[in-house]
C-alpha positions in Angstrom: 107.9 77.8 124.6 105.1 75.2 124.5 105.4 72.3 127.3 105.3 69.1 125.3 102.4 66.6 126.0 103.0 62.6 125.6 100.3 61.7 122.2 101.1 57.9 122.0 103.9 55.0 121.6 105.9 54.8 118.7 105.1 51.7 118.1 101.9 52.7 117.2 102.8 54.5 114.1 103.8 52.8 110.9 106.8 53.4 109.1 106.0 55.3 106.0 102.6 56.7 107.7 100.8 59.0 109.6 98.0 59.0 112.6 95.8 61.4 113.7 95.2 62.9 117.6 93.8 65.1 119.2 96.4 67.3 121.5 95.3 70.3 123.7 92.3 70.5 121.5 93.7 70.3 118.3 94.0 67.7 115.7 97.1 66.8 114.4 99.2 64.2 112.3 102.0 62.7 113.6 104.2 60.8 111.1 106.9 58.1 111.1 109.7 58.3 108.0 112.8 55.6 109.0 111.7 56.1 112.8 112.0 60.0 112.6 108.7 61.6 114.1 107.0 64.8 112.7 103.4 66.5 113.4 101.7 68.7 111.2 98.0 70.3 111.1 96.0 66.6 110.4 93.6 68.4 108.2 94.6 69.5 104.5 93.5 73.1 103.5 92.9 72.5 100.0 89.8 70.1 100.6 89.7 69.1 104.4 90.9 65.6 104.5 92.5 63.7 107.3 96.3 63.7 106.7 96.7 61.6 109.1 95.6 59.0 106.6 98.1 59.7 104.0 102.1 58.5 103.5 105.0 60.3 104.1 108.3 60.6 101.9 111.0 62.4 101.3 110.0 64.4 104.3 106.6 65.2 102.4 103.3 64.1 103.2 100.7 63.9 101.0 96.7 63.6 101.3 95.2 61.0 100.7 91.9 62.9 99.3 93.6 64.3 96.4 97.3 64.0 96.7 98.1 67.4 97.9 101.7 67.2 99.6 103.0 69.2 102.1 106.6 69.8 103.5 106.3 68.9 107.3 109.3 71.1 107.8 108.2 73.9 107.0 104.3 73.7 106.6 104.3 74.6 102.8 102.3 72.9 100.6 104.0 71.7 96.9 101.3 71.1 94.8 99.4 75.0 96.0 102.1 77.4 97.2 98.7 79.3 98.3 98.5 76.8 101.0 100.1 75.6 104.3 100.4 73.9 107.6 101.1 74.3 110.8 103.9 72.0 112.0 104.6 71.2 115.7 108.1 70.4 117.7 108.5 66.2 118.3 110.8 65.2 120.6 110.4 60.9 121.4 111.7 60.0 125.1 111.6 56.3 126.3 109.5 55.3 123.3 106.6 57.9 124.0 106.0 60.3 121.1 105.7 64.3 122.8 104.0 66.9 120.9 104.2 70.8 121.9 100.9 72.2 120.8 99.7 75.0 122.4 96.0 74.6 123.9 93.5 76.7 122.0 
């Protein structure tokens, strides 16, 4: 099992959004839906943009580039079953977001 590693504050993720790091040299997304963290892969598959920058829904987030959405579940991708992500454990602890990411 991956050791977790401390990203940010919650706080510093909107509701409804998503925000991009870079943890144990990989970048990821971490989003906030209703205060419930996730983290994802932050860069889409389909064309390479920053999911990060896109909105989360329904448990779905979707690119901002060209609207490709992604379960952050489980990683697959709705609009391209082709496609997926990797998604990451999130576990939040004294209002610091923890990500396990193994290094690369």
């Amino acid at each position: 099992m991956s050791d977790y590693t401390t990203v940010t504050k919650v706080s510093a993720i909107r509701e409804g959004r998503g925000k991009a790091f870079t943890v144990n040299g990989r970048r990821i997304a971490i989003f906030n839906e209703g205060g419930k963290f996730c983290a994802v892969d932050n860069t889409c598959p389909h064309a390479l943009g920053s999911l990060g920058r896109g909105r989360i829904r329904g448990g779905i987030a979707v690119c901002p580039t060209h609207g490709y959405a992604y379960n952050t579940e489980t990683g697959e991708c709705q609009t391209d079953p082709r496609l997926r992500i990797r998604t990451y454990p999130v576990i939040v602890e004294d209002d610091q977001i923890k990500v396990a990411v193994e290094q690369m």
